[in-house]
Every structure is written in structure tokens, then in C-alpha cells.
C-alpha positions as CSV (number, residue, x, y, z in Angstrom):
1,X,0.0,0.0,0.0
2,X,1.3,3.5,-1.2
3,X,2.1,5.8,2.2
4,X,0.3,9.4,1.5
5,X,2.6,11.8,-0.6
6,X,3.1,15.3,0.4
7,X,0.9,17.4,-2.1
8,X,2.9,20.1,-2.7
9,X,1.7,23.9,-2.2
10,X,2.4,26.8,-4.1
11,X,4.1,28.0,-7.2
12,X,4.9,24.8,-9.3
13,X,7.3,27.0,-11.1
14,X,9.9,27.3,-8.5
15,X,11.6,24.6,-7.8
16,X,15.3,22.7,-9.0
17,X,16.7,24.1,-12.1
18,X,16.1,21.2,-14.1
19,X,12.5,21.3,-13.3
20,X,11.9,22.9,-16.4
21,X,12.3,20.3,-18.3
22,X,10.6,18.2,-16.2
23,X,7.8,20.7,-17.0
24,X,7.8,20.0,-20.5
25,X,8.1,16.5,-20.4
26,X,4.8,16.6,-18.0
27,X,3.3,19.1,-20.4
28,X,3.5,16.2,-23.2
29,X,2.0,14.1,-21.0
30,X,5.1,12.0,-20.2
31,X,6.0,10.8,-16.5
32,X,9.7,12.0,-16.3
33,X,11.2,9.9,-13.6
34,X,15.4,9.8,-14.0
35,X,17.8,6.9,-13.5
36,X,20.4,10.0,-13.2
37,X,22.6,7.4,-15.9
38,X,22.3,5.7,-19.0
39,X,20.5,3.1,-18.7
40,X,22.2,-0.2,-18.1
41,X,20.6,-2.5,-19.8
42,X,22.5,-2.0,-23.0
43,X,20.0,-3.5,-25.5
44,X,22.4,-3.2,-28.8
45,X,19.3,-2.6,-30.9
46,X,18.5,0.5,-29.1
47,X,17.0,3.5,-30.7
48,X,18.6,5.9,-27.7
49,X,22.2,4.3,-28.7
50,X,23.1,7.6,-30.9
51,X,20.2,10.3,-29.9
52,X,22.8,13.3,-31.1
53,X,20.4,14.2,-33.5
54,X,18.3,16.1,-30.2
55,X,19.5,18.3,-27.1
56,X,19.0,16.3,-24.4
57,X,19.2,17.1,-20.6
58,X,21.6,15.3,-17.6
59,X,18.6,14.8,-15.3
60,X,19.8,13.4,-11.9
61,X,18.0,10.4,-10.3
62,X,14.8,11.1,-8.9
63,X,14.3,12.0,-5.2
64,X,11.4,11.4,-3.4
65,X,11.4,15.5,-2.9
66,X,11.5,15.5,-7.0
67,X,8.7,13.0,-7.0
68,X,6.6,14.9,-5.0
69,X,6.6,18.0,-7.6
70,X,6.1,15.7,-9.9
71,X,3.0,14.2,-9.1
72,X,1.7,17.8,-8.0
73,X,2.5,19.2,-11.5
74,X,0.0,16.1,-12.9
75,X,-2.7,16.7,-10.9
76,X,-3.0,20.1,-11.6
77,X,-3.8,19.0,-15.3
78,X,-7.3,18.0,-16.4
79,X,-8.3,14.5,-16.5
80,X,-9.3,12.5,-19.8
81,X,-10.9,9.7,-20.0
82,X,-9.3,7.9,-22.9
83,X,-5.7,9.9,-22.4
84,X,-2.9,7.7,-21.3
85,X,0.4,9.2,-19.7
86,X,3.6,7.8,-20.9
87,X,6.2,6.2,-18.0
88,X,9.4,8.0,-18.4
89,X,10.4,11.3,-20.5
90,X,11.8,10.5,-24.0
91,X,12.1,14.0,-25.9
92,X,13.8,16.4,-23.1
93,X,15.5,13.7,-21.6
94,X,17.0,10.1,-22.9
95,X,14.6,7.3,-22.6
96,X,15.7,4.4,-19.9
97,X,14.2,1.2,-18.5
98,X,12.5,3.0,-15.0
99,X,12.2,0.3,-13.2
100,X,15.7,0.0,-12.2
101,X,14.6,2.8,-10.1
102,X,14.4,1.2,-7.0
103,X,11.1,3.4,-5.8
104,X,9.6,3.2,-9.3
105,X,7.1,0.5,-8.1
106,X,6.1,2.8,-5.5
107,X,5.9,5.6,-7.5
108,X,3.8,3.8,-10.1
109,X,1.4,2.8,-7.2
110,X,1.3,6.8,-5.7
111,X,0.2,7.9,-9.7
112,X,-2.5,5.1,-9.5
113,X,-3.6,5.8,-6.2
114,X,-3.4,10.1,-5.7
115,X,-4.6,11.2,-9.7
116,X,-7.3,9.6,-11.5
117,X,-4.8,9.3,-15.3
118,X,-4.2,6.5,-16.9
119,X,-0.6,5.4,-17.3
120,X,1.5,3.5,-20.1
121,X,4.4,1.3,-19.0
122,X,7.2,0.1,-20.7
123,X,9.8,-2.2,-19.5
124,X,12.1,-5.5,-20.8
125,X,11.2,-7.1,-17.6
126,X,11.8,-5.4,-14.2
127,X,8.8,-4.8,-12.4
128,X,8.1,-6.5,-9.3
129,X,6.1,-9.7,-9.6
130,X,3.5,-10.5,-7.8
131,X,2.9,-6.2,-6.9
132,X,2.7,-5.4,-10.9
133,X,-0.1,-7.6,-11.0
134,X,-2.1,-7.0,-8.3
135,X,-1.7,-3.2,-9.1
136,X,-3.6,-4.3,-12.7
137,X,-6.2,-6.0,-11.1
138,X,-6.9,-3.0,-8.4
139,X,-6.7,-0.1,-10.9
140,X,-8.2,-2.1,-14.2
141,X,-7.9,-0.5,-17.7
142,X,-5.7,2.0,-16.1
143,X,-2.7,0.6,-16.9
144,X,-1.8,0.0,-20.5
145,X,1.6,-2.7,-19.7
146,X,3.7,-3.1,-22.8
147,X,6.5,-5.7,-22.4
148,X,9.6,-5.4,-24.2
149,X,9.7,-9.0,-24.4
150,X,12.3,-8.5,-27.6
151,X,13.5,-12.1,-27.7
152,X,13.4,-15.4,-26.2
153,X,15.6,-16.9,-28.8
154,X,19.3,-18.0,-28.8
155,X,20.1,-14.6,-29.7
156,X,18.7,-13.0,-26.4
157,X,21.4,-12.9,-24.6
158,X,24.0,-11.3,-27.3
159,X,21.6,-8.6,-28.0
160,X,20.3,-7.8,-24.3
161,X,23.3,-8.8,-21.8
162,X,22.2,-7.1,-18.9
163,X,18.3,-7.9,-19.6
164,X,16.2,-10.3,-17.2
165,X,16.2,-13.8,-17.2
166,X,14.0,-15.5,-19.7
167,X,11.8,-17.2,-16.6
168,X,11.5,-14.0,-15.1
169,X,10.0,-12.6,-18.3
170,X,7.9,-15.3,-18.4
171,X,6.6,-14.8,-14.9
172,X,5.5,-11.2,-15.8
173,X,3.6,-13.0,-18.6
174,X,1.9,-15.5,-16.3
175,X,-0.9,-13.0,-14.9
176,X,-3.4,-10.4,-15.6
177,X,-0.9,-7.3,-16.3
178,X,0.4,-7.4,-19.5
179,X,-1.5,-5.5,-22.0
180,X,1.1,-6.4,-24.7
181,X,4.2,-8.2,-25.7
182,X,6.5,-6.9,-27.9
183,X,9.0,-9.4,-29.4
184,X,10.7,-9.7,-33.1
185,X,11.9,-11.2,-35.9
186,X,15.7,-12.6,-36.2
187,X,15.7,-15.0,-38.3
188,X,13.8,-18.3,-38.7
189,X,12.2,-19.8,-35.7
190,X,12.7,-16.7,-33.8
191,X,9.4,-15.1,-33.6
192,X,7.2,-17.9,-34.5
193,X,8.5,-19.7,-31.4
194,X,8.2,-16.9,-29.3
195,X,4.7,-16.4,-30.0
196,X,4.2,-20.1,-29.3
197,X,5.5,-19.8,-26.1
198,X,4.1,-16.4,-25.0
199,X,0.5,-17.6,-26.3
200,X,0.7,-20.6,-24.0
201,X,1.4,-18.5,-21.0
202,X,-1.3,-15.3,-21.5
203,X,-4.0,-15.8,-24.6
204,X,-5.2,-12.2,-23.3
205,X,-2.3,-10.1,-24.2
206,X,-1.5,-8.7,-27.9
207,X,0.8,-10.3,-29.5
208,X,3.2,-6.7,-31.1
209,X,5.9,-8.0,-33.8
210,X,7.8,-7.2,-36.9
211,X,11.5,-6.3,-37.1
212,X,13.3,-3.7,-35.4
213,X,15.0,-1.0,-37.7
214,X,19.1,-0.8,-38.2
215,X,19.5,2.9,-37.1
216,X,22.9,4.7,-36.6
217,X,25.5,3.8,-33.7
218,X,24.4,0.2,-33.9
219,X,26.7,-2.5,-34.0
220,X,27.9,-4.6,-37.2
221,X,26.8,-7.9,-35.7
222,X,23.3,-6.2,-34.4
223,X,22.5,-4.6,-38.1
224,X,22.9,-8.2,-39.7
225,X,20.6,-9.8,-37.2
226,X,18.0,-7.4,-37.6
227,X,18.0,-7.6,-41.5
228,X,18.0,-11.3,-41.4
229,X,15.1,-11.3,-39.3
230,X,13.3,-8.7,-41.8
231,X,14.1,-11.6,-44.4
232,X,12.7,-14.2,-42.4
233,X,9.4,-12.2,-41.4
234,X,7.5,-13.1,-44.4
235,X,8.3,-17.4,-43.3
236,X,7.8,-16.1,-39.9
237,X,4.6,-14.0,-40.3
238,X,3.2,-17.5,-42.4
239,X,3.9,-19.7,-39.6
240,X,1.9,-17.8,-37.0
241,X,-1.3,-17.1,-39.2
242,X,-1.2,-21.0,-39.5
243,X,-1.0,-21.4,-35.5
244,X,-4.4,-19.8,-35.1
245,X,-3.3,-18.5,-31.9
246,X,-6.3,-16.7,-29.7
247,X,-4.6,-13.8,-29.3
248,X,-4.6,-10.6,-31.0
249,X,-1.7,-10.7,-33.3
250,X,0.2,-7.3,-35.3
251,X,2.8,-6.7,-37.4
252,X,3.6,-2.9,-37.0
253,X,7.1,-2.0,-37.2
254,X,7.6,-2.4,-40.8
255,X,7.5,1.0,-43.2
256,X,7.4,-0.6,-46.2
257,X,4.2,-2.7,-45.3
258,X,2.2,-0.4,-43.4
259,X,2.4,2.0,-46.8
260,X,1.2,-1.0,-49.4
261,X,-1.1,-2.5,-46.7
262,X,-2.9,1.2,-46.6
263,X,-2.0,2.3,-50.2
264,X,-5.7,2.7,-51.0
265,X,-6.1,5.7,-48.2
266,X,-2.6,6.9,-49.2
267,X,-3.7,7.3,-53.0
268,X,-7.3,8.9,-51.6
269,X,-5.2,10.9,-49.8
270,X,-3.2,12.7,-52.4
271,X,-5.9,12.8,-55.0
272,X,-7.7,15.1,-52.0
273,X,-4.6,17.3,-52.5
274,X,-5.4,18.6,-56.1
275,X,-1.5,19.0,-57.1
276,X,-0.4,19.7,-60.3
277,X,2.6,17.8,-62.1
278,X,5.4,20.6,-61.8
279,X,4.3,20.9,-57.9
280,X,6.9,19.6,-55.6
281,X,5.9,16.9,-52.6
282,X,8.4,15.8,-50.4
283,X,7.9,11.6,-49.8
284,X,10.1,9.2,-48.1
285,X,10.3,5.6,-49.6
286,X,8.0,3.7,-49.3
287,X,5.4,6.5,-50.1
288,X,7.7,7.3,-52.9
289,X,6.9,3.8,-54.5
290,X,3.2,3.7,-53.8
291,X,2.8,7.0,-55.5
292,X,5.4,6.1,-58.6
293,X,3.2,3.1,-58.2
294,X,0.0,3.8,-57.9
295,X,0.0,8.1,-59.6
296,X,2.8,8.1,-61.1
297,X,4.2,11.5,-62.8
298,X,0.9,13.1,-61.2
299,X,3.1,15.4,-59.0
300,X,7.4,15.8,-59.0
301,X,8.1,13.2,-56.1
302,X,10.6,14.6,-53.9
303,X,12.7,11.6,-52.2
304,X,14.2,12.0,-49.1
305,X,16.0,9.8,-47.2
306,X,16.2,9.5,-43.3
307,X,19.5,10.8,-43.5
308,X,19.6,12.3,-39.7
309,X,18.8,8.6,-37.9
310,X,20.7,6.8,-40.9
311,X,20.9,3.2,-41.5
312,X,17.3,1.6,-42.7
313,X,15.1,4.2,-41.5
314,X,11.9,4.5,-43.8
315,X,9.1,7.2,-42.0
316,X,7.7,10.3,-43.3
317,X,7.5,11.4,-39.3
318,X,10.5,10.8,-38.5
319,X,12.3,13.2,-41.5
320,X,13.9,16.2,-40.5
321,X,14.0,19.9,-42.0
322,X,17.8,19.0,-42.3
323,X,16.9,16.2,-44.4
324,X,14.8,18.1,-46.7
325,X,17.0,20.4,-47.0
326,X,20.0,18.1,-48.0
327,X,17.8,17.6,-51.3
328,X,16.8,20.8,-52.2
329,X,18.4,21.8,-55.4
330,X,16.5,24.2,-57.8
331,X,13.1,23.9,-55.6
332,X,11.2,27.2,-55.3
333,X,8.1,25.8,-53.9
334,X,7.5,22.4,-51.9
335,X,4.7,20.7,-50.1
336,X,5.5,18.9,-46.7
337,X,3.1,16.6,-44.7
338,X,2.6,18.4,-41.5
339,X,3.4,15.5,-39.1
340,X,7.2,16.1,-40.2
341,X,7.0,19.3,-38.0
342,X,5.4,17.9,-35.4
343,X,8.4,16.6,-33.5
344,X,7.3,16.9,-30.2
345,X,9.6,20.3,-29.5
346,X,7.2,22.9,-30.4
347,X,4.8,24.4,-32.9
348,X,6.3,24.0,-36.6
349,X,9.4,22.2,-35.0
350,X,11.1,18.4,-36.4
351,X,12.3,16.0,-34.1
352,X,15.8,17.9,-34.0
353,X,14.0,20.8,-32.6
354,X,14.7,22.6,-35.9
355,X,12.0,25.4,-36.4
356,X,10.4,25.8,-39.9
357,X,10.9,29.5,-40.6
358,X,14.8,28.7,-40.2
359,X,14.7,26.5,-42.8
360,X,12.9,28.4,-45.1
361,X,15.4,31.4,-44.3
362,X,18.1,29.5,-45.1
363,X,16.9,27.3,-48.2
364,X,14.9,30.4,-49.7
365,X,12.0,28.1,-50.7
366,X,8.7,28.6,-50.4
367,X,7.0,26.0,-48.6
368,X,3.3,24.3,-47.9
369,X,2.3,22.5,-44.5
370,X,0.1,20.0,-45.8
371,X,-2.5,20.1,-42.5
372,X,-4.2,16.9,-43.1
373,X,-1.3,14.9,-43.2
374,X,-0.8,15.2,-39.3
375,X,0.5,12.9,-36.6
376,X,-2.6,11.7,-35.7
377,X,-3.9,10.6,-39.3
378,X,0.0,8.6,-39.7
379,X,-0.7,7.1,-36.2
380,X,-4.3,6.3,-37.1
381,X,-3.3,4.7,-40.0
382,X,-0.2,2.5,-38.4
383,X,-3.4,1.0,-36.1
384,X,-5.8,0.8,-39.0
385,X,-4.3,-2.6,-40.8
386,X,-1.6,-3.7,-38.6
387,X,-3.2,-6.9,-38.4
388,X,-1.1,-9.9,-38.9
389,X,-3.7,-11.2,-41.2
390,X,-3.6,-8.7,-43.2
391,X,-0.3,-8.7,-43.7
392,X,0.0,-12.1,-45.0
393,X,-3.1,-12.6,-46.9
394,X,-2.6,-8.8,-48.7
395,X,1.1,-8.9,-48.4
396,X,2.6,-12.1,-49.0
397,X,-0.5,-13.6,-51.1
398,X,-0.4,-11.0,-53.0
399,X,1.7,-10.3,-56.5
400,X,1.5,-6.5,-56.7
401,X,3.8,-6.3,-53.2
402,X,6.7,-7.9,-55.3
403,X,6.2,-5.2,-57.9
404,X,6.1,-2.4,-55.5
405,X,9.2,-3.8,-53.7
406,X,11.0,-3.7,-57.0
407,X,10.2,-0.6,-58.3
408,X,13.6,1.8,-58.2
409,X,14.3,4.8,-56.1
410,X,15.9,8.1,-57.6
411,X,19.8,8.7,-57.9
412,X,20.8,11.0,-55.3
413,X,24.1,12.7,-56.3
């Protein structure tokens, strides 16, 4: 049971220097409790391996004192129903496994307890078992418990060596808590037989898999596992749609197939846009190919790839100004979908924090925020067929996926 915390009293703008980030981080409706470190586990695959690409701040570990602001910042901010807060702040600050925090538990139980929010958790494996799920059957639909289950295979321990212990993974499984489990593809009988194994323990839990994405700072030995499990996914994804397993089952991590597997709302989507053939729209790849595919020579289809996080990044959201402007040659005029400036560091911003009216000073180009191409719809559309099922019997079974894989992307000098 959670002892009372201290509700703090007045101004929640005074306070430790680096409360202002903390600020932010609550603003975005993140939870930002600080290991004070990087975070041990040292998963090679990673994505906060190289994070140069943002500022960051040195938060120091959490204090009780700091907690206690914290949870008094929260609960001065309206209440919604369907709005979940996120455990841990990931744009401000560099994104760690939190329950390493020795009081995290605690802390987790106080947010449950003193606001009425719903909370997101992410972890490989560290929460205290039985307390994580007695806390889910307590505070049900509150918690929203995604387990970075990553890999049971014989590759777990090469690419997590300070992660749990397989059983201790599979005890966090064995109960009511865990809303999902993430795992992936590397190589054959990687992911099939972890979603054997996982479905045998908890038929209630989604079943979240794909492939990771090689991204700069990663490893030699961790790149090549990764893209032999994105070979394997389509013998993978096969053998699982034959298990018939009761539980939900996704494949979402994948660029490439998200854009074929909602190519007709992508096409709807830019016929809505009424552009002409000389007018400019910047595309990553895989929208590149659906629109050469699908519309092609309807508008000049400006490629640009994820230079900034490097290796096989594929995502429109995930662009940066820096990017774009990396490509612009003779451009007076482009169009930009608006979730590229939608970073998460302010109004008109990219994920580097890079403001749009600096890069349209220094690229002298005119340029069009394309409003309905937002966050929300990419999100919305990521959810819409992530299906497994889909992805096999529209993927796999079908021809045209070949043809799109095929089709060529643009010299870049």
C-alpha cells in the first residue's frame, strides 16, 4: 500500500533548475522519472544508442522531494478519460528502463492511487512480480503494460546482456498485467516460437511483432541480425497465421508494409490534394513507391531519405528539416506533410527541434504544410491494418507487393 505523498503547495514554477524540463516532459503528457545514468541494460538494438540528432538534458535520479513535484505538476492537469500518460520522458530527456529505479514501483502505485490518469508502461522485464499484478487488477484499464519482451531466442542474450532472465520474463507474462508483448523477428524460428511460447502462458495479451530498424551507432553484428530477421518475417509471419493463436496478433514495425497495406487511403489521400505535375511533394520511400506506383508523374516526387537517424530508416514522421534540406536543389516551392513538424519540441518544429521558418530562411524556398497529413492521421493509419492477417493474406499472397518492392528509387548525387 502507497504511504500518502506530500501534495505540494504553491508556485509549481519554483523549484530545481532542471524542473523545467521536467515541465515540458509533464506538459506532453510524459512521466519523467530519471535513473540519473544511461541506462544499463544496454540492448544493442536500441534506438537511444546515438540520440545526437536532439538536445538532451543530464537529469539526476529522482528523489522522493522531486517526486513529490512531480505528481503535484500532474494533478494540476485536467483529467481524460481515454488519455494515457507515458512512464518515463523520452524527448527532453534520454529514454531508460525505469524500473531500475528502486522506488519506481512505489511511484507507479502513488500515480495510480493520488490522480485519476491512466498510465503506459514500458519495460524489458523489471517490475516486481506479484505487486505489478495486483496493481492491474486493483486499478483495471488503467494501466496500458507493454513488455519489451524483444527475444526469447538464442540470440537474447547477445543482443540484451544485462536484460532479465527468460523465466523471469515469463513470470511477468503468467498473470493479468500485461497488456502487450513486444518481441521480433531474427531470423527463422525466432518469432514464430516466441509467439508459441508467450500464447501458451497469456492468450489475453496482444501479441506486437515485426522487425526492429538498423538505425545509426548500432553495431555490425546487431545490423545483420535485424536484417535477417526482416528476411525471415515473411516465413515467420506465415507460420503464425497457421497457429491460429487466440490472441490478437500485429505486425507494425515495418514502413514498407504499413504504406502497401494502406495504399488505397494513401492514393485517396493525395488525389484530395489537387496537385499539379510541376508541384513539388516531399515523400520518403516507401510513399515514394506507392505514388510512382500507384500516380505516377501526377506530381514531382521529392525523395528524401532518413539521413539524420541513418541506416534503414523508412518514415515520413521521422524526416527532418535537415533532411529536406539536403535535397533541395532548384526547388522554389515544396509541399511537406505536417506530421514532419510535429516533433514533439514545439509548434512547426522536427524532431531535432529545428523550427520551420529557419529552414525556409536558409533554403529560400517557399514551402506548404500540408495540415491533413498530421501525426494523428499517420498514427491512425499504423493501427488501421496492422493486423497480422492482413499482412499475410494482402502482403505475402499478393503479386502486386513484389512489384512495389521492386520498383527503383531516384539517384541522389
Amino acid at each position: 500500500m502507497a504511504e500518502a505523498v506530500q501534495i505540494l503547495q504553491g508556485s509549481l514554477n519554483e523549484g530545481k533548475d532542471y524542473y523545467a524540463t521536467l515541465r515540458r516532459e509533464m506538459d506532453a503528457r510524459k512521466i519523467p522519472i530519471s535513473l540519473g545514468k544511461n541506462c544499463p541494460v544496454m540492448c544493442t538494438f536500441c534506438y537511444e544508442t546515438e540520440h545526437s540528432y536532439r538536445i538532451v538534458e543530464d537529469i539526476p535520479k529522482t528523489t522522493q522531494e522531486d517526486w513529490e513535484y512531480i505528481l503535484s505538476y500532474i494533478n494540476k492537469i485536467p483529467s481524460k478519460p481515454d488519455e494515457y500518460w507515458v512512464w518515463g520522458g523520452n524527448e527532453y530527456m534520454v529514454w531508460t528502463d525505469l524500473f531500475l529505479h528502486p522506488k519506481a514501483m512505489d511511484w507507479l502505485e502513488d500515480f495510480l492511487t493520488y490522480t485519476d490518469k491512466n498510465v503506459t508502461i514500458f519495460t524489458v522485464g523489471f517490475v516486481h512480480v506479484p505487486r505489478i499484478h495486483k496493481l492491474s487488477e486493483r486499478y483495471k484499464k488503467r494501466i496500458s503494460f507493454e513488455l519489451s519482451v524483444n527475444t526469447l531466442s538464442r540470440h537474447r542474450d547477445a543482443l540484451m546482456p544485462n536484460g532479465p532472465t527468460v523465466k523471469q520474463v515469463l513470470k511477468i507474462l503468467d498473470g493479468p498485467a500485461v497488456t502487450s508483448a513486444d518481441f521480433y523477428s531474427f531470423g527463422t524460428t525466432t518469432m514464430s516460437t516466441d509467439a508459441l511460447t508467450i500464447s501458451k502462458i497469456n492468450k489475453e495479451c496482444v501479441l506486437w511483432m515485426g522487425c526492429l530498424t538498423p538505425l545509426r551507432g548500432m553495431d555490425d553484428r546487431t545490423v545483420e541480425l535485424i536484417r535477417q530477421g526482416k528476411k525471415a518475417l515473411p516465413e515467420e509471419a506465415q507460420s503464425i497465421y497457421d497457429y491460429n493463436l487466440p490472441n490478437k496478433t500485429t505486425i507494425h514495425t515495418e514502413a514498407y508494409i504499413t504504406a502497401f497495406l494502406n495504399r488505397r487511403i494513401i492514393v485517396k489521400t493525395f488525389d484530395s490534394l489537387g496537385l499539379e505535375k510541376r508541384d513539388t511533394l516531399v515523400v520518403s520511400k516507401s510513399i515514394y513507391k506507392i505514388l510512382t506506383m500507384y500516380r505516377k508523374k501526377r506530381a514531382r516526387y521529392l525523395y528524401i531519405p532518413n539521413t539524420t537517424l541513418g541506416g534503414d530508416t523508412d518514415c515520413t514522421a521521422l524526416l527532418t528539416l535537415a533532411d529536406i534540406q539536403g535535397r533541395i536543389t532548384n526547388e522554389k516551392e515544396i509541399y511537406i506533410p505536417k506530421c514532419i513538424i510535429e516533433g514533439g519540441r514545439g509548434k512547426y518544429r522536427d524532431i531535432c527541434g529545428t523550427d520551420l521558418e529557419d529552414f525556409r530562411s536558409n533554403t529560400r524556398c517557399r514551402v506548404k504544410v500540408i495540415p491533413k497529413i498530421n501525426t494523428k492521421f499517420a498514427n491512425r493509419q499504423l493501427i488501421k491494418n496492422g493486423d497480422l492477417d492482413n499482412y499475410v493474406e494482402d502482403y505475402i499472397y499478393n503479386p502486386n507487393s513484389k512489384i512495389f518492392e521492386d520498383i527503383p528509387l531516384p539517384e541522389i548525387n
